[in-house]
DRENDODREN-924576 format. One record per residue: residue in three letters; x, y negated, z of N, C-alpha, C in turn. Coordinates in Angstrom, 3 decimals, m for minus. Example, Ala and Ser with C-alpha at 12.3 -4.5 7.8 and 13.67 -1.06 7.14 Angstrom:
REM DRENDODREN-924576
R   r       nu       nv       nw      cau      cav      caw       cu       cv       cw
R ALA   13.190    5.690    7.800   12.300    4.500    7.800   13.200    3.300    7.800
R SER   12.850    2.250    7.080   13.670    1.060    7.140   12.900   m0.030    7.870
REM end
This chain:
REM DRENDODREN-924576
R   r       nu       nv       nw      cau      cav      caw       cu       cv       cw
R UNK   35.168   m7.487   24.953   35.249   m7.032   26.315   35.807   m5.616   26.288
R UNK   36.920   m5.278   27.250   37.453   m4.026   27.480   37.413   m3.181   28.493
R UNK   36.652   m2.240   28.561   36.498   m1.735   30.253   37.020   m0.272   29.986
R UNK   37.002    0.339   30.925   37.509    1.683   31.181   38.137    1.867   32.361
R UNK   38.475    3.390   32.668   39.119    3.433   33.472   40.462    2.915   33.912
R UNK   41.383    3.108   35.176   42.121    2.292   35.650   43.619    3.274   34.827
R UNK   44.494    2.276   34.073   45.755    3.054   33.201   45.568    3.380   32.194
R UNK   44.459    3.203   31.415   43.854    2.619   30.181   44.842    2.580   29.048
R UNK   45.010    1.233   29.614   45.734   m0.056   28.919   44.722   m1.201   28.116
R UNK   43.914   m1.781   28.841   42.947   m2.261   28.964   43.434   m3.756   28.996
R UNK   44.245   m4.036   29.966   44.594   m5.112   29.830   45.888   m5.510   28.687
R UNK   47.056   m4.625   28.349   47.895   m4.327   27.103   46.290   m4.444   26.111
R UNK   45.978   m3.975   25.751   44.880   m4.566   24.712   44.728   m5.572   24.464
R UNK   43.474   m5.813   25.672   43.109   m7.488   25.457   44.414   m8.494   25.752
R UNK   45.610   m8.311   25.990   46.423   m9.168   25.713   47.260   m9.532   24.484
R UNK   47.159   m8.235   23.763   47.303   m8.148   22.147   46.283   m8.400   21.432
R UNK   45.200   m8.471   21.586   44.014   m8.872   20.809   43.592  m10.046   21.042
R UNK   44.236  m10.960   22.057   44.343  m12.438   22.335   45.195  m12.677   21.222
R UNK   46.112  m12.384   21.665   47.088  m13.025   20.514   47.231  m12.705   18.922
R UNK   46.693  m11.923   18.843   46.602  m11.487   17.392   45.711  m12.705   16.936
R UNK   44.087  m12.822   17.947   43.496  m13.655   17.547   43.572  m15.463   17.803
R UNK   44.401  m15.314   18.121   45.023  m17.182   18.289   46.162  m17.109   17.451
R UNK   46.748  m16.002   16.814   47.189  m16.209   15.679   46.625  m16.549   14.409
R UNK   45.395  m15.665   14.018   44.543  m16.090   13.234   43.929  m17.156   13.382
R UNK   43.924  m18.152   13.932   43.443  m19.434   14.322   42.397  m19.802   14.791
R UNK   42.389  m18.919   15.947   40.797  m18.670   16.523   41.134  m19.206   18.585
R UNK   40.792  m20.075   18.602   40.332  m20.847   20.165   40.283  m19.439   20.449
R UNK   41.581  m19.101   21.834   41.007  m17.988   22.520   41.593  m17.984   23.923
R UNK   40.562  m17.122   24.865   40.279  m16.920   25.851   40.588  m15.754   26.557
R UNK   41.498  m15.317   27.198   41.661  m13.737   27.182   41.253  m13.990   29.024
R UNK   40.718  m13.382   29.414   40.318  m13.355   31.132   40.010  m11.927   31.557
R UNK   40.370  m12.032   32.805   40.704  m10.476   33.775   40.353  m10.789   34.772
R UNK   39.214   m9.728   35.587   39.307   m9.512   36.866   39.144   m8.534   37.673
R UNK   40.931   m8.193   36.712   41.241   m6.484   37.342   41.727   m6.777   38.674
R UNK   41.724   m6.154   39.642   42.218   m6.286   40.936   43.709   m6.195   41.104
R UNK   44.223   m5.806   40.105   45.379   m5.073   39.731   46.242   m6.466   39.392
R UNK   45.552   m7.403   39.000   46.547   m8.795   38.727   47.753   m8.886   37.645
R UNK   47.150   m7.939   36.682   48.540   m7.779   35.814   48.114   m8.466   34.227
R UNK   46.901   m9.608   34.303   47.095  m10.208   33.182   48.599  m10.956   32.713
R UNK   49.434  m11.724   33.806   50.398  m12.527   34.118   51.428  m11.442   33.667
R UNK   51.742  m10.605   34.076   52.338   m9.507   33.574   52.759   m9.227   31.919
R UNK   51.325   m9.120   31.743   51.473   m8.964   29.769   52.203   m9.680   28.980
R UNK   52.252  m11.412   29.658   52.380  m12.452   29.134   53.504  m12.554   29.602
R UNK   54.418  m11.817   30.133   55.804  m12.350   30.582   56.230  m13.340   31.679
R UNK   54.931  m13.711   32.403   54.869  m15.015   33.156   55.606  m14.592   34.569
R UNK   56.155  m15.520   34.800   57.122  m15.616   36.098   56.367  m16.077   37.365
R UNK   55.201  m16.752   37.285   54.387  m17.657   37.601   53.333  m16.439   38.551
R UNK   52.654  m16.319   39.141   51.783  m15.553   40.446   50.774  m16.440   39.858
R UNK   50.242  m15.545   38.892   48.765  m16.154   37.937   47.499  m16.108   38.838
R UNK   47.861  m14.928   39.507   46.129  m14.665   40.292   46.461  m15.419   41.389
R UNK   47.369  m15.851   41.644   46.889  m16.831   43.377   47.456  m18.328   42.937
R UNK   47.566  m18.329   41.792   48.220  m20.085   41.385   47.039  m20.562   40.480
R UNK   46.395  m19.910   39.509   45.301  m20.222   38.614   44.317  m19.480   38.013
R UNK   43.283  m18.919   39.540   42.920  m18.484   39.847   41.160  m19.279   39.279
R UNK   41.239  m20.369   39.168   39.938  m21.110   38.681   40.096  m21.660   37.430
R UNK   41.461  m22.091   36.593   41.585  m22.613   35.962   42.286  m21.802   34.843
R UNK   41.355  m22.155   33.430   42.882  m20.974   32.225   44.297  m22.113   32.357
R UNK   45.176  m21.055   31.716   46.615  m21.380   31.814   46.897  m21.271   30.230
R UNK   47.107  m22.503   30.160   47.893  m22.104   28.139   48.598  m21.546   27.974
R UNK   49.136  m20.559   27.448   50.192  m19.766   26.780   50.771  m19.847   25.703
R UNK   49.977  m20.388   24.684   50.262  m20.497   23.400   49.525  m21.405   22.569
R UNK   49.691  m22.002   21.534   48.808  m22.621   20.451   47.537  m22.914   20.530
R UNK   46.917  m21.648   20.867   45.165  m21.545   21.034   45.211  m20.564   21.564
R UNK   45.750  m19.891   22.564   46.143  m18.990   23.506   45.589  m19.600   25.418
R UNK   44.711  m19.479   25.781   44.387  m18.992   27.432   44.560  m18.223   28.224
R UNK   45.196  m17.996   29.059   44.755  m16.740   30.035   43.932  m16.900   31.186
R UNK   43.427  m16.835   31.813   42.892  m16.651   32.960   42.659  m15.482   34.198
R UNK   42.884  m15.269   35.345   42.510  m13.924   36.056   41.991  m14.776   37.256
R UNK   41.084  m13.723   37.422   39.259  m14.509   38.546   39.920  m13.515   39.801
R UNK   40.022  m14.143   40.563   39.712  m13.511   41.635   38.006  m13.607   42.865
R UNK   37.430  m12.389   42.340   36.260  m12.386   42.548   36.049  m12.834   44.078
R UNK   36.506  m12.711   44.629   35.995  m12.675   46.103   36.088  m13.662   46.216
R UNK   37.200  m14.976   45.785   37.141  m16.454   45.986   36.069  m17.146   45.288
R UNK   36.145  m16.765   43.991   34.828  m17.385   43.232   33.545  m16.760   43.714
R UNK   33.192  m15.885   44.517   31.843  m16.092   45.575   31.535  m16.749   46.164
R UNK   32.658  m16.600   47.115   32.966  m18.252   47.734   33.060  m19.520   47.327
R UNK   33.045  m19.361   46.548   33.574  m21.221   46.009   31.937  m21.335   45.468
R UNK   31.103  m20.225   45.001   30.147  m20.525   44.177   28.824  m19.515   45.360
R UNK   29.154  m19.764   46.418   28.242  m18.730   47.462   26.873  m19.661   46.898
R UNK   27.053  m20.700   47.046   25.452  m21.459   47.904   25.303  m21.708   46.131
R UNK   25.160  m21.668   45.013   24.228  m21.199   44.023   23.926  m20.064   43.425
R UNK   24.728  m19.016   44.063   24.473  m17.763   44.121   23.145  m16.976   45.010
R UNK   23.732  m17.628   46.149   22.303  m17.579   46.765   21.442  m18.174   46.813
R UNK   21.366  m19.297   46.402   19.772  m19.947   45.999   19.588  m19.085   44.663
R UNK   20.005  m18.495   43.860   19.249  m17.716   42.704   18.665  m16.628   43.139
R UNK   19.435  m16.268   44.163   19.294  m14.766   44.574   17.815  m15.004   45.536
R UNK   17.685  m15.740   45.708   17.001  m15.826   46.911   15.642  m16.198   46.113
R UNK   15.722  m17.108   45.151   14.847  m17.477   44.265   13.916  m16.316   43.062
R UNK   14.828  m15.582   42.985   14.305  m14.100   42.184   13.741  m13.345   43.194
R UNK   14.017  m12.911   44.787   13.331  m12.234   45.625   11.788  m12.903   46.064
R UNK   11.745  m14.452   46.210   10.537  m14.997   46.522    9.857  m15.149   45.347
R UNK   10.130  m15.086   44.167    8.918  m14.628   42.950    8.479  m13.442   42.689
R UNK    8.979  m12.384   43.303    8.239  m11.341   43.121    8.815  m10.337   41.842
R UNK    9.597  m11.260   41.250    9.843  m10.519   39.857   11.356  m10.003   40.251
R UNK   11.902   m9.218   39.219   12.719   m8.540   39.408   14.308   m8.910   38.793
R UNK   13.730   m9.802   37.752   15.086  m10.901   36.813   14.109  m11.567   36.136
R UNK   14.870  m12.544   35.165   13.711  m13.638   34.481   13.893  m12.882   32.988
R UNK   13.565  m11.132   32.674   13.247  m10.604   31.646   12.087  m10.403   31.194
R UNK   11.578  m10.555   29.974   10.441  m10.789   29.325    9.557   m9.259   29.464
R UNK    8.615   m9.457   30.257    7.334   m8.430   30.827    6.728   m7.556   29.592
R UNK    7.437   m6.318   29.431    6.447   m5.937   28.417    7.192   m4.327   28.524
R UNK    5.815   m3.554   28.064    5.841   m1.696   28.664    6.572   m1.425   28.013
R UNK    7.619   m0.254   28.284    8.172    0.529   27.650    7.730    1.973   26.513
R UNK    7.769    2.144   26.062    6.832    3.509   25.642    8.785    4.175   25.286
R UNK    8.373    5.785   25.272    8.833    6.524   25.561   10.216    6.870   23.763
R UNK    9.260    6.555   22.789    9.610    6.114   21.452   10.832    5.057   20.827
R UNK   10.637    4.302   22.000   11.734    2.903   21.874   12.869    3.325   22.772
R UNK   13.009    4.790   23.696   14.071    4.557   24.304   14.892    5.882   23.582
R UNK   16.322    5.271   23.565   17.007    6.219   23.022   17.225    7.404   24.290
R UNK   16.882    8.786   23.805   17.312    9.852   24.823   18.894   10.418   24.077
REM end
């Protein structure tokens, strides 16, 4: 995973580190959901990646994927089990389904 700020080259990365690693013969997955839409870009694609395959990866190569999410659709497409979780963690009382146990002051890195 590559994050940072925006002009990075964040996505130039993980699009070279896709392919480096589906060269080495490794099943790979490279996915973005920079707002910026420039996975399609890296890859030379002619193709309008974020509004054509937008749910689905796109082969590129051998063992090569790309994918770019456009978040606001996949809310939508996935609203109503989003909110039954969401809704399901507020009526238990708890805060996530993480395992209950004190912190002491020793275990946290300052």
């Amino acid at each position: 995973m590559f994050t940072g700020k925006g002009g990075v080259g964040k996505t130039s990365l993980t699009a070279a580190t896709g392919v480096k690693l589906a060269l080495l013969n490794y099943r790979t997955l490279v996915m973005s959901i920079d707002p910026a839409h420039s996975l399609g870009d890296s890859f030379d694609l002619e193709t309008d990646l974020f509004h054509l395959q937008t749910s689905d990866p796109l082969q590129v190569g051998d063992r090569l994927w790309i994918q770019e999410l456009n978040i606001q659709k996949e809310i939508k497409r996935h609203w109503q089990e989003i909110s039954s979780y969401v809704t399901s963690v507020l009526r238990s009382g708890s805060p996530i389904a993480f395992p209950r146990r004190r912190l002491r002051w020793a275990n946290l890195a300052i």
